[in-house]
PDBQT receptor file of N, H, CA, C and O in Angstrom, charges set to zero:
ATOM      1  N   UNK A   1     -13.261   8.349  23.445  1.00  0.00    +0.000 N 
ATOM      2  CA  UNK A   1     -13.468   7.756  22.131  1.00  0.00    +0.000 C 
ATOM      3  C   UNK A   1     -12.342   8.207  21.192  1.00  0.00    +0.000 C 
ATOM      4  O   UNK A   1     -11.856   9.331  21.069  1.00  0.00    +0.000 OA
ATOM      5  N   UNK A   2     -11.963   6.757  20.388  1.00  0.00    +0.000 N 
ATOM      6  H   UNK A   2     -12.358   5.844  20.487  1.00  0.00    +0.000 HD
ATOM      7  CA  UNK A   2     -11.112   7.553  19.124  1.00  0.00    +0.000 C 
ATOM      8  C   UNK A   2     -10.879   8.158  18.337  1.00  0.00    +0.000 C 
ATOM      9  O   UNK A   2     -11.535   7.628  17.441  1.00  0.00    +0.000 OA
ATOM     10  N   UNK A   3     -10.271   9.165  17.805  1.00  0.00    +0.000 N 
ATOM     11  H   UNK A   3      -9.738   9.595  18.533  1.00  0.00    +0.000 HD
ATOM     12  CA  UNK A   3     -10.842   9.958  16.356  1.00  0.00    +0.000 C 
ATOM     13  C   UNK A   3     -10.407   8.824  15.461  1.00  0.00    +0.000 C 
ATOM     14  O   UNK A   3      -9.720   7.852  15.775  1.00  0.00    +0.000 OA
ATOM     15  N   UNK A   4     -11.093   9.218  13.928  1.00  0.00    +0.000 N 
ATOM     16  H   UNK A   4     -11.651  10.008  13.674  1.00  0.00    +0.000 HD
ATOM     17  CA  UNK A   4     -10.976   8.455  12.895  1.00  0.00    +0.000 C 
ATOM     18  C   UNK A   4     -10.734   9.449  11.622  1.00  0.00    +0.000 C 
ATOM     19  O   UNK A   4     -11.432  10.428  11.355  1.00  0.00    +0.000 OA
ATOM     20  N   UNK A   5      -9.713   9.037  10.968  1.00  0.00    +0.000 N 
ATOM     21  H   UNK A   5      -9.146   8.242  11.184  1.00  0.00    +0.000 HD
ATOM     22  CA  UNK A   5      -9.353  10.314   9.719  1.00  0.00    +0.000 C 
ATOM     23  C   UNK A   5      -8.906   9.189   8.731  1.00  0.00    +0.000 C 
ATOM     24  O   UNK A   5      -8.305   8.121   8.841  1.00  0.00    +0.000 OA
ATOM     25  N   UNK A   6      -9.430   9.858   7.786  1.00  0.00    +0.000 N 
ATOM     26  H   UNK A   6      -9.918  10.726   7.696  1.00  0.00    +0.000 HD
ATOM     27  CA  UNK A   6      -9.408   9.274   5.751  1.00  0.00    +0.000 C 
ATOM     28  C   UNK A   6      -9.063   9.935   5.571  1.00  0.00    +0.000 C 
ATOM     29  O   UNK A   6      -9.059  10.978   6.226  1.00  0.00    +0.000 OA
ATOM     30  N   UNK A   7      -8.292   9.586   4.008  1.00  0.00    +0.000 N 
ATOM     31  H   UNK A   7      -8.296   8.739   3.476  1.00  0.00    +0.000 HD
ATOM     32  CA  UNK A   7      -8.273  10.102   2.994  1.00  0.00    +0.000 C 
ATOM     33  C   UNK A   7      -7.774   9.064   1.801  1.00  0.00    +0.000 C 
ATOM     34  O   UNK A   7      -6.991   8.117   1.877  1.00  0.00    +0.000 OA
ATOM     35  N   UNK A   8      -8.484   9.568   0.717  1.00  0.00    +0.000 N 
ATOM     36  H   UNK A   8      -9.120  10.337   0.655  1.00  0.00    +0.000 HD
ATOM     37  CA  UNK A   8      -8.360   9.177  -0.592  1.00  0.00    +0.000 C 
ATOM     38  C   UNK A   8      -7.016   8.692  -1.157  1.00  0.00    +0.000 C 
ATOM     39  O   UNK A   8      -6.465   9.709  -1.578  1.00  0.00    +0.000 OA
ATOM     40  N   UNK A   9      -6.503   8.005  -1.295  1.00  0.00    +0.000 N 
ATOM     41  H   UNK A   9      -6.951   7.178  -0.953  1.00  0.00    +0.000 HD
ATOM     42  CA  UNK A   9      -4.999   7.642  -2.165  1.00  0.00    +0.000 C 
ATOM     43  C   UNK A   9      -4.811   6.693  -3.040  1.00  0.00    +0.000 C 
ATOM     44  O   UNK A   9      -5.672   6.379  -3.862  1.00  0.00    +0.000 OA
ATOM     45  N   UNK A  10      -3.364   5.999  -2.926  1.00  0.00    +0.000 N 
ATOM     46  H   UNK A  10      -2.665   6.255  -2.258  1.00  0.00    +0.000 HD
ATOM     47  CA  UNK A  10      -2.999   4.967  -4.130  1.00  0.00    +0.000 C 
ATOM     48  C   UNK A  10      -1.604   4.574  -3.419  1.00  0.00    +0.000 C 
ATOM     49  O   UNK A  10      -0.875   5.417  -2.897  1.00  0.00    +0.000 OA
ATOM     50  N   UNK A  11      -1.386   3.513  -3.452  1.00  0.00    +0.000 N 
ATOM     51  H   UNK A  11      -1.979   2.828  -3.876  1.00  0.00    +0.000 HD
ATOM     52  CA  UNK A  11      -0.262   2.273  -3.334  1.00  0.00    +0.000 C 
ATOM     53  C   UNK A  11       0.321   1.980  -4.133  1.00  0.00    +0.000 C 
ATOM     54  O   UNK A  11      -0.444   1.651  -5.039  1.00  0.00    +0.000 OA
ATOM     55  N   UNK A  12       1.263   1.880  -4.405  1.00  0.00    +0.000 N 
ATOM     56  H   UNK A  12       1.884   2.147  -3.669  1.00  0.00    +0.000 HD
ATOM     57  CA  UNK A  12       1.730   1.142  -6.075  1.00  0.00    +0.000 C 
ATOM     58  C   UNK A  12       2.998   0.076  -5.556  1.00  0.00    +0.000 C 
ATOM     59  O   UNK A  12       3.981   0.431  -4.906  1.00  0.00    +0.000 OA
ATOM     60  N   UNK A  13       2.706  -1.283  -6.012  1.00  0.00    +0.000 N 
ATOM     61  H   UNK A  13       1.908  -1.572  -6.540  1.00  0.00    +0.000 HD
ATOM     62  CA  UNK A  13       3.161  -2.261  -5.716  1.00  0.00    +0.000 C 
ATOM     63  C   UNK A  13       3.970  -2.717  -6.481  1.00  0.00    +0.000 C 
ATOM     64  O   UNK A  13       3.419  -2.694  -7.581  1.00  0.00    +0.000 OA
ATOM     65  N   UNK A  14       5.449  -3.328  -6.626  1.00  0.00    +0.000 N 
ATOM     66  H   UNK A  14       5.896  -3.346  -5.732  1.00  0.00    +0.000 HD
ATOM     67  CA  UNK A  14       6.800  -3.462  -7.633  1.00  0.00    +0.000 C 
ATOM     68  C   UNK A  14       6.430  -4.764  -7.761  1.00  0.00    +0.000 C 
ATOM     69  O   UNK A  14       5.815  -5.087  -6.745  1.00  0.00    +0.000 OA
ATOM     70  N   UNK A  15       6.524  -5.753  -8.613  1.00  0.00    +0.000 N 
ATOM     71  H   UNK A  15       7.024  -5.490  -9.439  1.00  0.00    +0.000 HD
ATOM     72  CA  UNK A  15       6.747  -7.451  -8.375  1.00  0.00    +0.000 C 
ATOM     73  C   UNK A  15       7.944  -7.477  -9.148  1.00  0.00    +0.000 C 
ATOM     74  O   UNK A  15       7.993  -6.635 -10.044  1.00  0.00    +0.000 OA
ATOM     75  N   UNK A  16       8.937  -8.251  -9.018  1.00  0.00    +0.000 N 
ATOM     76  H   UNK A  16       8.897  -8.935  -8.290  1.00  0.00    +0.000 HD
ATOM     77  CA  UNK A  16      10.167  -8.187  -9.979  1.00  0.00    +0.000 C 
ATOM     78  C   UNK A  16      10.348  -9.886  -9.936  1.00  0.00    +0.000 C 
ATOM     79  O   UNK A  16      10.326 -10.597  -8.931  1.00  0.00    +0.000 OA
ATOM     80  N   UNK A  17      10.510 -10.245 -11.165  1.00  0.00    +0.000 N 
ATOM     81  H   UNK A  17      10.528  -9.668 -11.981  1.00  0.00    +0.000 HD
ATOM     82  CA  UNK A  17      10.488 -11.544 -11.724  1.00  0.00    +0.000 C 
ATOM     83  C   UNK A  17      11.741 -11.558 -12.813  1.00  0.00    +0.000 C 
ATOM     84  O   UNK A  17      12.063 -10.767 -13.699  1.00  0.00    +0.000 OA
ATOM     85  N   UNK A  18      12.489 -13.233 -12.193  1.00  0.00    +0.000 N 
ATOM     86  H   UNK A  18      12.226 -13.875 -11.473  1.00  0.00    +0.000 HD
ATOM     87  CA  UNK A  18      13.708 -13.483 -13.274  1.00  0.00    +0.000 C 
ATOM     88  C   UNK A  18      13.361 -14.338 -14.303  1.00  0.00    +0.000 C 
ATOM     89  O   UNK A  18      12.494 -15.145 -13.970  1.00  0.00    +0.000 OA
ATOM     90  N   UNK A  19      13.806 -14.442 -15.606  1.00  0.00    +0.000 N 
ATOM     91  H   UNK A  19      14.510 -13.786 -15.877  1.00  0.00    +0.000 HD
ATOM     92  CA  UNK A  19      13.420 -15.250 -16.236  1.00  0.00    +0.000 C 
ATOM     93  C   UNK A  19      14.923 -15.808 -16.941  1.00  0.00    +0.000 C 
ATOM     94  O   UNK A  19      15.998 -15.236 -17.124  1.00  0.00    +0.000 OA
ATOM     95  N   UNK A  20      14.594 -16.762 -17.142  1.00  0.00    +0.000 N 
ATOM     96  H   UNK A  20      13.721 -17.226 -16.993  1.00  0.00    +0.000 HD
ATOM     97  CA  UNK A  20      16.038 -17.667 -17.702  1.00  0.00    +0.000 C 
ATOM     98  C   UNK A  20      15.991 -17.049 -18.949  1.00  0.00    +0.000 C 
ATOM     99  O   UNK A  20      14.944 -16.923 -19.585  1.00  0.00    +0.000 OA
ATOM    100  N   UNK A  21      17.515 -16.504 -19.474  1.00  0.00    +0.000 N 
ATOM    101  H   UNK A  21      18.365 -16.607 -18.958  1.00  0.00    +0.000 HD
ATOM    102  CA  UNK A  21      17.082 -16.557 -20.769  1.00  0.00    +0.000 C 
ATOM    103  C   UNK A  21      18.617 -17.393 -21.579  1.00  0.00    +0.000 C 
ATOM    104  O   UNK A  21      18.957 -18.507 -21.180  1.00  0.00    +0.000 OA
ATOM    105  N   UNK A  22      19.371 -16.703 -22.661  1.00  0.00    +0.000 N 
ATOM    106  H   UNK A  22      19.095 -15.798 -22.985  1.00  0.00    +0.000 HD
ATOM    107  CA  UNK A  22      20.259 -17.561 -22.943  1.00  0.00    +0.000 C 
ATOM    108  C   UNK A  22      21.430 -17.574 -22.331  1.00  0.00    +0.000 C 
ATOM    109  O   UNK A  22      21.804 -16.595 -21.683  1.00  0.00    +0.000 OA
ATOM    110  N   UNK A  23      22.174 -18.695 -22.454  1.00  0.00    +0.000 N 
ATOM    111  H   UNK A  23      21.870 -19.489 -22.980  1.00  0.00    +0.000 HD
ATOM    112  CA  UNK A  23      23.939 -18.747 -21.448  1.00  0.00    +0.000 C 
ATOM    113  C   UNK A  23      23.731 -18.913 -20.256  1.00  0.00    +0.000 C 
ATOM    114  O   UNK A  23      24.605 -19.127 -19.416  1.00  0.00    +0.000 OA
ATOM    115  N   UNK A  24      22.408 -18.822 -20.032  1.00  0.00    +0.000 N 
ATOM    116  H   UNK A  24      21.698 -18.649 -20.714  1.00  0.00    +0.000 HD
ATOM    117  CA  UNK A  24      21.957 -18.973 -18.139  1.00  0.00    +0.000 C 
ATOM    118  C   UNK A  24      22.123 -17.600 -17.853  1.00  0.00    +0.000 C 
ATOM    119  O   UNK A  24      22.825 -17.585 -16.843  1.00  0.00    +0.000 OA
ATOM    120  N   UNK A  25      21.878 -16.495 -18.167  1.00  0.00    +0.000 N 
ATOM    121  H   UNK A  25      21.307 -16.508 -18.988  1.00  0.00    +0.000 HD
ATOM    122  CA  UNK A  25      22.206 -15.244 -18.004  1.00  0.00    +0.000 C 
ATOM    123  C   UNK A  25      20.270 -14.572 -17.462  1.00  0.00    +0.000 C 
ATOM    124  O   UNK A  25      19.376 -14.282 -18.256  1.00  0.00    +0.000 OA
ATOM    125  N   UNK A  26      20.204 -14.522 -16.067  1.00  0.00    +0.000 N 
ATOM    126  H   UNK A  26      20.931 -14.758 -15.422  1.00  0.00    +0.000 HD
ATOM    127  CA  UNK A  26      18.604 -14.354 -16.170  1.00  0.00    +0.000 C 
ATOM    128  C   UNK A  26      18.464 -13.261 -16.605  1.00  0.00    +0.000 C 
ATOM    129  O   UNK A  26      19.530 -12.648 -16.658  1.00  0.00    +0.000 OA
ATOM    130  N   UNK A  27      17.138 -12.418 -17.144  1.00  0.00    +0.000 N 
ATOM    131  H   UNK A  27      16.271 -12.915 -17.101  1.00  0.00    +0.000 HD
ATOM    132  CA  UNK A  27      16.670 -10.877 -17.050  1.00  0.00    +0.000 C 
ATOM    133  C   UNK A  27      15.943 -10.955 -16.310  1.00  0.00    +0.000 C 
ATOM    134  O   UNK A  27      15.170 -11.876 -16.046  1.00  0.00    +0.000 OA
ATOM    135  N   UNK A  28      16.176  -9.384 -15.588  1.00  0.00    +0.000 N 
ATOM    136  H   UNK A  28      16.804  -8.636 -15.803  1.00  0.00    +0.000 HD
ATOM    137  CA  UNK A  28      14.939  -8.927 -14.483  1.00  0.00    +0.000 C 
ATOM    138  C   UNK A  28      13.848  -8.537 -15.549  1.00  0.00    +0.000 C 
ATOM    139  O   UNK A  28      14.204  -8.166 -16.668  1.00  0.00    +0.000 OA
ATOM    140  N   UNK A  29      12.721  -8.610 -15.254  1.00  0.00    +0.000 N 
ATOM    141  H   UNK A  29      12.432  -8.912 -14.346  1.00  0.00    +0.000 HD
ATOM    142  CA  UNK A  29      11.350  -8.098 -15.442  1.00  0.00    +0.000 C 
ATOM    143  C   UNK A  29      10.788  -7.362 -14.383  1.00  0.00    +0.000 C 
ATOM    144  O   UNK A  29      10.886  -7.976 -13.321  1.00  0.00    +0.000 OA
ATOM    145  N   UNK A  30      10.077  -5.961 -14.262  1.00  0.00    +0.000 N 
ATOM    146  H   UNK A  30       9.997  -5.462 -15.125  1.00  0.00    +0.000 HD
ATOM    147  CA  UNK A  30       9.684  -5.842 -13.089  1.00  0.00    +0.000 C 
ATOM    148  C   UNK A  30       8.517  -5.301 -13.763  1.00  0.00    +0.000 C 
ATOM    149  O   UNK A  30       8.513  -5.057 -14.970  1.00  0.00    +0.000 OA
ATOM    150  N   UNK A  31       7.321  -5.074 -12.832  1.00  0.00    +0.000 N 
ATOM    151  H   UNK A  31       7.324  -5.272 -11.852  1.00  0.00    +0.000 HD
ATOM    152  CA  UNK A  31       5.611  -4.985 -12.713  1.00  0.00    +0.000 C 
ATOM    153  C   UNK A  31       5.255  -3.766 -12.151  1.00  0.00    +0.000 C 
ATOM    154  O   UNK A  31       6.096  -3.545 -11.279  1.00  0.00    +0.000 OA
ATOM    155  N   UNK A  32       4.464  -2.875 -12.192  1.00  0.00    +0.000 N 
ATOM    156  H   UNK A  32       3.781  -3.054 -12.900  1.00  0.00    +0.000 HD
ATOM    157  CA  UNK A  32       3.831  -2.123 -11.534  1.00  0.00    +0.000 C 
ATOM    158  C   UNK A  32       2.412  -1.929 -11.566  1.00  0.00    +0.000 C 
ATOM    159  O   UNK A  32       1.736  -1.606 -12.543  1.00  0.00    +0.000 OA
ATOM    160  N   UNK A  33       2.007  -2.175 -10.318  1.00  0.00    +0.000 N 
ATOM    161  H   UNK A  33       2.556  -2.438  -9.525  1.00  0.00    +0.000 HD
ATOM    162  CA  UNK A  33       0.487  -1.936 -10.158  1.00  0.00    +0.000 C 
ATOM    163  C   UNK A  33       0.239  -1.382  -8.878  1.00  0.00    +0.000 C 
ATOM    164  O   UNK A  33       0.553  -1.656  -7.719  1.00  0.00    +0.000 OA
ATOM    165  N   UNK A  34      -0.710  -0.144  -9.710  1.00  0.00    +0.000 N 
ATOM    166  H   UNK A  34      -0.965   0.078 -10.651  1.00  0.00    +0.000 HD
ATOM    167  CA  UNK A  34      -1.612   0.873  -8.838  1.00  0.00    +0.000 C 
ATOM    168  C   UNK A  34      -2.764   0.291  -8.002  1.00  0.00    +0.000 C 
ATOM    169  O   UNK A  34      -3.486  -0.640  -8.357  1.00  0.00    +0.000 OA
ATOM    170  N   UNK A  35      -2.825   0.863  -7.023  1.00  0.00    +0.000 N 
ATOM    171  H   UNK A  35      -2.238   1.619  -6.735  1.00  0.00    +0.000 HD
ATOM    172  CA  UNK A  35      -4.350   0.310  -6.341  1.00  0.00    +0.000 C 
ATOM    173  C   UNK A  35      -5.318   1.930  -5.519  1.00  0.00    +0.000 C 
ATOM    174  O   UNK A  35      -5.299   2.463  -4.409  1.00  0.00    +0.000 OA
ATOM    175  N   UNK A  36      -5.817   2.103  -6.414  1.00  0.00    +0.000 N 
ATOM    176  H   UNK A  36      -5.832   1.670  -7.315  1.00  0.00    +0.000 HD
ATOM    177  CA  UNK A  36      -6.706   3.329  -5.376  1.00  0.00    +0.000 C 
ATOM    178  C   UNK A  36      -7.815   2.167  -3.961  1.00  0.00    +0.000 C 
ATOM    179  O   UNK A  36      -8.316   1.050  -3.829  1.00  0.00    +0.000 OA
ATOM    180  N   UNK A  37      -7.592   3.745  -3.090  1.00  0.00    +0.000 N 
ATOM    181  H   UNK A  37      -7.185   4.652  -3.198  1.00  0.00    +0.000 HD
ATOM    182  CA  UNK A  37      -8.655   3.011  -2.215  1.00  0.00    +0.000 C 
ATOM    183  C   UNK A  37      -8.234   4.231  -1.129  1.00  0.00    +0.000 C 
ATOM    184  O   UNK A  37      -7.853   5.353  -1.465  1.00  0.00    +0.000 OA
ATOM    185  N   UNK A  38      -8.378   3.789   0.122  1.00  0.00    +0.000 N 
ATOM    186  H   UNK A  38      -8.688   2.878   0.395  1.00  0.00    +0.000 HD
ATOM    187  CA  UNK A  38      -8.609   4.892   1.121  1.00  0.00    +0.000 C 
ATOM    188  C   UNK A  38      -7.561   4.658   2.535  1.00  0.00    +0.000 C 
ATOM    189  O   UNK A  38      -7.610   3.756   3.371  1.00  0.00    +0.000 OA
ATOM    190  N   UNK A  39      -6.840   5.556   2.462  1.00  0.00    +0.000 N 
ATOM    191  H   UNK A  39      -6.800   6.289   1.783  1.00  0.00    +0.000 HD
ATOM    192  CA  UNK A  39      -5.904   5.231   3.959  1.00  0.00    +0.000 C 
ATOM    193  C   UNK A  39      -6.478   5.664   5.362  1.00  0.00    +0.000 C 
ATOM    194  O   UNK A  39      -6.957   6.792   5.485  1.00  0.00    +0.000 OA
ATOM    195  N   UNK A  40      -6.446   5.002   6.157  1.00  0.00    +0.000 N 
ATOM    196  H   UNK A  40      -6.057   4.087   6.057  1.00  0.00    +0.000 HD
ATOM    197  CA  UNK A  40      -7.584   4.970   7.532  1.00  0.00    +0.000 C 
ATOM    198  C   UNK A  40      -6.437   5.073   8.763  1.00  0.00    +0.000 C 
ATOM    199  O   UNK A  40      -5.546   4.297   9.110  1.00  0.00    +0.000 OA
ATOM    200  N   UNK A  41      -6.841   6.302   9.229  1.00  0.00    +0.000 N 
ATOM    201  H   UNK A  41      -7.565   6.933   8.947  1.00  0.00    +0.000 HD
ATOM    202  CA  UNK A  41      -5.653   5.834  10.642  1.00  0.00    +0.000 C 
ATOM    203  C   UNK A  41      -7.185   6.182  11.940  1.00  0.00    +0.000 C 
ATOM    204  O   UNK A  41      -8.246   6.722  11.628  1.00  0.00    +0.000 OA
ATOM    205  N   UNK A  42      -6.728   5.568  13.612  1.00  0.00    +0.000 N 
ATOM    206  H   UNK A  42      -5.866   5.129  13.865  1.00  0.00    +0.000 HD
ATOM    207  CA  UNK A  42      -7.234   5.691  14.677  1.00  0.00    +0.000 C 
ATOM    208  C   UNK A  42      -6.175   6.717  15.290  1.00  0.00    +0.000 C 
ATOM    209  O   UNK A  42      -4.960   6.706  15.091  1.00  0.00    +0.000 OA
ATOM    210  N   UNK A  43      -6.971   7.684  16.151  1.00  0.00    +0.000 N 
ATOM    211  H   UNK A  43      -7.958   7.693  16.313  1.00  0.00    +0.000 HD
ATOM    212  CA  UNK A  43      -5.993   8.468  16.493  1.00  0.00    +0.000 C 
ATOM    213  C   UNK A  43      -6.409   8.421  18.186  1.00  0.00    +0.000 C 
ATOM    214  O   UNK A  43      -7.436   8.943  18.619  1.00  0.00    +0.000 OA
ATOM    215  N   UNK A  44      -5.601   7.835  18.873  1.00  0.00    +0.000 N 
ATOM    216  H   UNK A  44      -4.767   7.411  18.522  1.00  0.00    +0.000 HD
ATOM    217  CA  UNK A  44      -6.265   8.549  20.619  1.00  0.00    +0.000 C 
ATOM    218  C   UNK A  44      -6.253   9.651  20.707  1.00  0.00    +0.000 C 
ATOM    219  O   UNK A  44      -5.377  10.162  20.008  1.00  0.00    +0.000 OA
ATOM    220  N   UNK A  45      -7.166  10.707  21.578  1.00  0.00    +0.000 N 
ATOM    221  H   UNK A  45      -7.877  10.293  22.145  1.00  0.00    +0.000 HD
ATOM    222  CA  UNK A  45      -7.036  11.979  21.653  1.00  0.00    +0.000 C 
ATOM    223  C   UNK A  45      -6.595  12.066  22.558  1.00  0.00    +0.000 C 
ATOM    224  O   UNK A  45      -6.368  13.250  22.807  1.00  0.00    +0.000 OA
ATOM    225  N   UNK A  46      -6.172  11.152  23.615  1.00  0.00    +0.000 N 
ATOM    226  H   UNK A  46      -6.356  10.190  23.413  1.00  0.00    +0.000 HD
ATOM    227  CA  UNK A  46      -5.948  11.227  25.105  1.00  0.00    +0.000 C 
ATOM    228  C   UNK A  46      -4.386  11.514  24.904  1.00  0.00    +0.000 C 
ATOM    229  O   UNK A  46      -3.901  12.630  25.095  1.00  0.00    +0.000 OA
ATOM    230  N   UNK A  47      -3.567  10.279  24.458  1.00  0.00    +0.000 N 
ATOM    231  H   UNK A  47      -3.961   9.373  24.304  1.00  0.00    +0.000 HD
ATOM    232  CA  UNK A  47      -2.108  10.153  23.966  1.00  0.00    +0.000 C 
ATOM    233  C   UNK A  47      -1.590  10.665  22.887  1.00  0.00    +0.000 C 
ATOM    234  O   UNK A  47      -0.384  10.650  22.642  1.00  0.00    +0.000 OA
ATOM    235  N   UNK A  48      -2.621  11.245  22.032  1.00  0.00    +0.000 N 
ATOM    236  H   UNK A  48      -3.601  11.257  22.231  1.00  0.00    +0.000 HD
ATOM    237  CA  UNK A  48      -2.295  11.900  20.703  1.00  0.00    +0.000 C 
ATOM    238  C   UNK A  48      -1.387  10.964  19.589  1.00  0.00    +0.000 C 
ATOM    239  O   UNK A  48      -0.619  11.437  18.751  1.00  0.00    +0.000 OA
ATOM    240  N   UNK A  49      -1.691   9.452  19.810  1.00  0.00    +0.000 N 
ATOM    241  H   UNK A  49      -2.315   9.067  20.490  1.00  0.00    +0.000 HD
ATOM    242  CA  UNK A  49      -0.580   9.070  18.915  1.00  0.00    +0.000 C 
ATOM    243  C   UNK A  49      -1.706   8.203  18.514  1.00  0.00    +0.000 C 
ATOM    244  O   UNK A  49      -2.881   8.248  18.876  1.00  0.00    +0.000 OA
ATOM    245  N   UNK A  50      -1.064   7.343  17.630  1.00  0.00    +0.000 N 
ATOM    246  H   UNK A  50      -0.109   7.306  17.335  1.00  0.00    +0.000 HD
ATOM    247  CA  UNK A  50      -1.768   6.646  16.189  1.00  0.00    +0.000 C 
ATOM    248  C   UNK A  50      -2.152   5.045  16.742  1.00  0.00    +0.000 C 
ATOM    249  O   UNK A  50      -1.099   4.424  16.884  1.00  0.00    +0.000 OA
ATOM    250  N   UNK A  51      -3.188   4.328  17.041  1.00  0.00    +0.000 N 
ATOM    251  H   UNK A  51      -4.043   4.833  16.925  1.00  0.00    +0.000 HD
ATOM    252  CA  UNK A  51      -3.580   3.303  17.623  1.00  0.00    +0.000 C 
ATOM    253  C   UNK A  51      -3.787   2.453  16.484  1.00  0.00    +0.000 C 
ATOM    254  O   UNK A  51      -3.785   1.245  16.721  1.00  0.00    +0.000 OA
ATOM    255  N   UNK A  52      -3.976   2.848  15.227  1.00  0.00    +0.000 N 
ATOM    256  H   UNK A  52      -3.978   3.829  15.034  1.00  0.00    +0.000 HD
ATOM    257  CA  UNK A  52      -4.684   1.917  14.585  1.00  0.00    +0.000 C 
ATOM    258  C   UNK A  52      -4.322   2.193  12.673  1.00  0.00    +0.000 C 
ATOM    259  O   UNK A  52      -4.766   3.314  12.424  1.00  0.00    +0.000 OA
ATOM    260  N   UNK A  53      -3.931   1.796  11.845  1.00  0.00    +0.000 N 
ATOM    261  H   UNK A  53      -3.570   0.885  12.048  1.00  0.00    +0.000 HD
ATOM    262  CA  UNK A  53      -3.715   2.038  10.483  1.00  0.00    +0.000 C 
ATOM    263  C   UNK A  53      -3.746   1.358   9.434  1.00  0.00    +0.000 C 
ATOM    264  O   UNK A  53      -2.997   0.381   9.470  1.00  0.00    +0.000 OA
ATOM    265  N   UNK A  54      -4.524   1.540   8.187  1.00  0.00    +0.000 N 
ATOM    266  H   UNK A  54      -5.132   2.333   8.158  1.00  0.00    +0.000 HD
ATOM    267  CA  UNK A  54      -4.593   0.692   7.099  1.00  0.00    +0.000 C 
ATOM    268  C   UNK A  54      -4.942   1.087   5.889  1.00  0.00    +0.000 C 
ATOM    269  O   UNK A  54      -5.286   2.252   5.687  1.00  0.00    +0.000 OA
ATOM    270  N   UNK A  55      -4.909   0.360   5.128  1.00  0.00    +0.000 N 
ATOM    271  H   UNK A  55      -4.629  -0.586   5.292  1.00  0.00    +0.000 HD
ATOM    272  CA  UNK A  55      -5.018   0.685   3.645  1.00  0.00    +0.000 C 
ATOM    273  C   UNK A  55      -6.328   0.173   3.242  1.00  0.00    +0.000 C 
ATOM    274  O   UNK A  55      -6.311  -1.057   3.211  1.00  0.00    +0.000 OA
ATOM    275  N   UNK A  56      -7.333   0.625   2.958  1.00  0.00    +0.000 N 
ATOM    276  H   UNK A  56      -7.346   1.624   2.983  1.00  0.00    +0.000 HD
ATOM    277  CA  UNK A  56      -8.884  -0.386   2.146  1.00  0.00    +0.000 C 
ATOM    278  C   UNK A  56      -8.599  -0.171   0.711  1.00  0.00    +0.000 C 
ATOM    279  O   UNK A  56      -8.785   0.968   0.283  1.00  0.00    +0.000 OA
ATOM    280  N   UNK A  57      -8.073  -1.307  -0.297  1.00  0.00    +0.000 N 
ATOM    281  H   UNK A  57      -7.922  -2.232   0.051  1.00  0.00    +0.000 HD
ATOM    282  CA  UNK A  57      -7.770  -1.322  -1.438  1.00  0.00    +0.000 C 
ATOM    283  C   UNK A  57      -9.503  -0.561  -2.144  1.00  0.00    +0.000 C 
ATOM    284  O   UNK A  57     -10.356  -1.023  -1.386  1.00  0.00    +0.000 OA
ATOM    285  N   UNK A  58     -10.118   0.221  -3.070  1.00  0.00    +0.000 N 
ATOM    286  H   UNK A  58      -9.425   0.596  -3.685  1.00  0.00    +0.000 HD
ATOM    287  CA  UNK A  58     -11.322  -0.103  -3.743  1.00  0.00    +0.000 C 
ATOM    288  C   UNK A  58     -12.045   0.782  -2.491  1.00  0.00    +0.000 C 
ATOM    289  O   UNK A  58     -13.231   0.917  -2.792  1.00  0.00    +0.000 OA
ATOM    290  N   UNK A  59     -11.726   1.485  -1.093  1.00  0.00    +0.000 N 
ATOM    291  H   UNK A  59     -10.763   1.376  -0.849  1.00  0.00    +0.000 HD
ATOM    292  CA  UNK A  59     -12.525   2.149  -0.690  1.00  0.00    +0.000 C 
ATOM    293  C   UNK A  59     -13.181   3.450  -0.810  1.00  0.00    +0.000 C 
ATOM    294  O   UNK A  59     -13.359   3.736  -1.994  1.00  0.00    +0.000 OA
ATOM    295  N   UNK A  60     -13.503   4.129  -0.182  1.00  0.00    +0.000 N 
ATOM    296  H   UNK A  60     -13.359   3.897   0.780  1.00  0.00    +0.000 HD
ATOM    297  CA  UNK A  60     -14.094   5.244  -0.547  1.00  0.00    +0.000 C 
ATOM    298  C   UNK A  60     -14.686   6.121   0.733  1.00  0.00    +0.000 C 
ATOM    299  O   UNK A  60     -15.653   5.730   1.386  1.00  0.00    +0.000 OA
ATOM    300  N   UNK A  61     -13.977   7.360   1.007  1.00  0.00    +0.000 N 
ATOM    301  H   UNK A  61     -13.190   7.678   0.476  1.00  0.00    +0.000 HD
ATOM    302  CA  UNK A  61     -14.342   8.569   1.940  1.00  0.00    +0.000 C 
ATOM    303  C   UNK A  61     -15.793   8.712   1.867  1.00  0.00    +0.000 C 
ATOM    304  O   UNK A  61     -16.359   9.596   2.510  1.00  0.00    +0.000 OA
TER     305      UNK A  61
């Protein structure tokens, strides 16, 4: 059987957006957003390496 290990964290995601502005000259805009939730890995105990990994945005240990 696999082991299974959490823990608690946060992601933070860039969006970067151009916007026209005058002379045709664009500006960058860029975004940041946090997301708590819980990072999940599968671990084989047999091979000792990582089978399985993800992020649950909103989860909880």
């Amino acid at each position: 059987m696999d082991d299974l290990y959490q823990i608690e964290g946060s992601i933070v995601k860039y969006k970067t957006n151009f916007d026209k502005v005058k002379n045709n000259a664009p500006e960058m805009r860029q975004t940041k957003e946090i997301m708590d939730g819980v990072f999940e890995w599968v671990v084989d105990p047999t091979t000792k390496t990582v089978t399985h990994r993800t992020f649950i945005p909103g989860g909880k240990v």
